[in-house]
Structure formats: structure tokens, C-alpha cells
Phi, psi and omega in degrees: 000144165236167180252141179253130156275177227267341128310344166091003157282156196252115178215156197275180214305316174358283212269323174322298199271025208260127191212152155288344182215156174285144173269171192228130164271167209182114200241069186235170166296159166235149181228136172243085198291087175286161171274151203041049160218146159305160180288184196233105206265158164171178156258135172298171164250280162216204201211148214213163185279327175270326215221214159167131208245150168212150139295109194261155173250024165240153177293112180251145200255123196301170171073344169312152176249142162219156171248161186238152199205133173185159171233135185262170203268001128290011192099176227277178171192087139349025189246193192231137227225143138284161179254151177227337178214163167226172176189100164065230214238018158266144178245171172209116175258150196252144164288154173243351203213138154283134168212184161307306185324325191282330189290289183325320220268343211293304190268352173283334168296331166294332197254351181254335158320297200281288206300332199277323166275020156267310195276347174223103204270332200300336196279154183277000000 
């Protein structure tokens, strides 16, 4: 199947969907600091060991570095994103910095592994 990207090349569905880590879904609040604008609130979608998608409800600018704030059910978590995509009013961030926060993000992603496949064996 193919696809036009948000550039107007035609690419199959394959590599559009092609990720370094499997996502999760994840429903938490988010706070998002772009720099010299107030934050910006929303909820996550899910979440990746790289990344994390959220619906925000202010406009954040792709390609801007921001910091992020959420708490995960292993603790609280703090670092700093690429904004790497928008589609309306879900964004999708890239993590940028090794911190502590990727070990809490490592094992929650580990732990949404196992609970989200007892409830969807179809899921990775």
C-alpha cells in the first residue's frame, strides 16, 4: 500500500510504519514547555521507549526541542523532545537526552508490554 507524506513522496505503508521501538498505549496527563511560550497541557496516546504521541490542546512548533513532564505508574518524568510531527491537534515526540527518566520510561514500556498482551494477544 502506499502513502503520500506530509512532503508529497509516495512511500509504502511498510517504512511510514517502520519504528525503532513498539508503542503502547498510555493515557496520562502531559505538560509541554516550548521555549518563551507558556505550557502547553494535554494527554498522552502512547508511548515508546524513543518517543510519546499526545493530543495537545495549543499549537507547538514541529521541529522545536521542548521539555516534557508526565508521570508514569513507575514515576514522575521529566526530559527533552523533538517535536517531530503534528496531524490536528496529536503531536509526536522524539526523546532527545539519555537520562534517568529513560530507565522509568524502559520499565514502563516493559510493563505495558506484558499487561496490554494478556488483553490483546494481536498487539507486540
Amino acid at each position: 500500500m502506499e502513502v503520500r507524506s506530509q512532503f508529497g513522496a509516495d512511500q509504502t505503508l511498510e517504512s511510514v510504519e517502520a519504528r525503532r521501538h513498539p508503542r503502547f498505549k498510555l493515557e496520562v496527563g502531559i505538560r509541554v514547555y516550548p521555549r518563551g511560550a507558556p505550557v502547553v497541557r494535554g494527554d498522552t496516546v502512547d508511548i515508546s521507549e524513543s518517543g510519546v504521541s499526545a493530543m495537545l490542546r495549543e499549537e507547538v512548533p514541529v521541529g522545536e526541542v521542548v521539555r516534557l513532564e508526565f508521570a508514569l505508574p513507575l514515576g514522575d518524568v521529566e526530559l527533552l523532545a523533538l517535536v517531530r510531527q503534528r496531524s490536528a491537534f496529536r503531536y509526536g515526540f522524539q526523546f532527545v537526552e539519555a537520562s534517568s527518566a529513560q530507565d522509568v520510561i524502559g520499565r514502563t514500556c516493559s510493563q505495558l508490554a506484558v499487561e496490554q498482551s494478556v488483553r490483546d494477544p494481536q498487539l507486540p
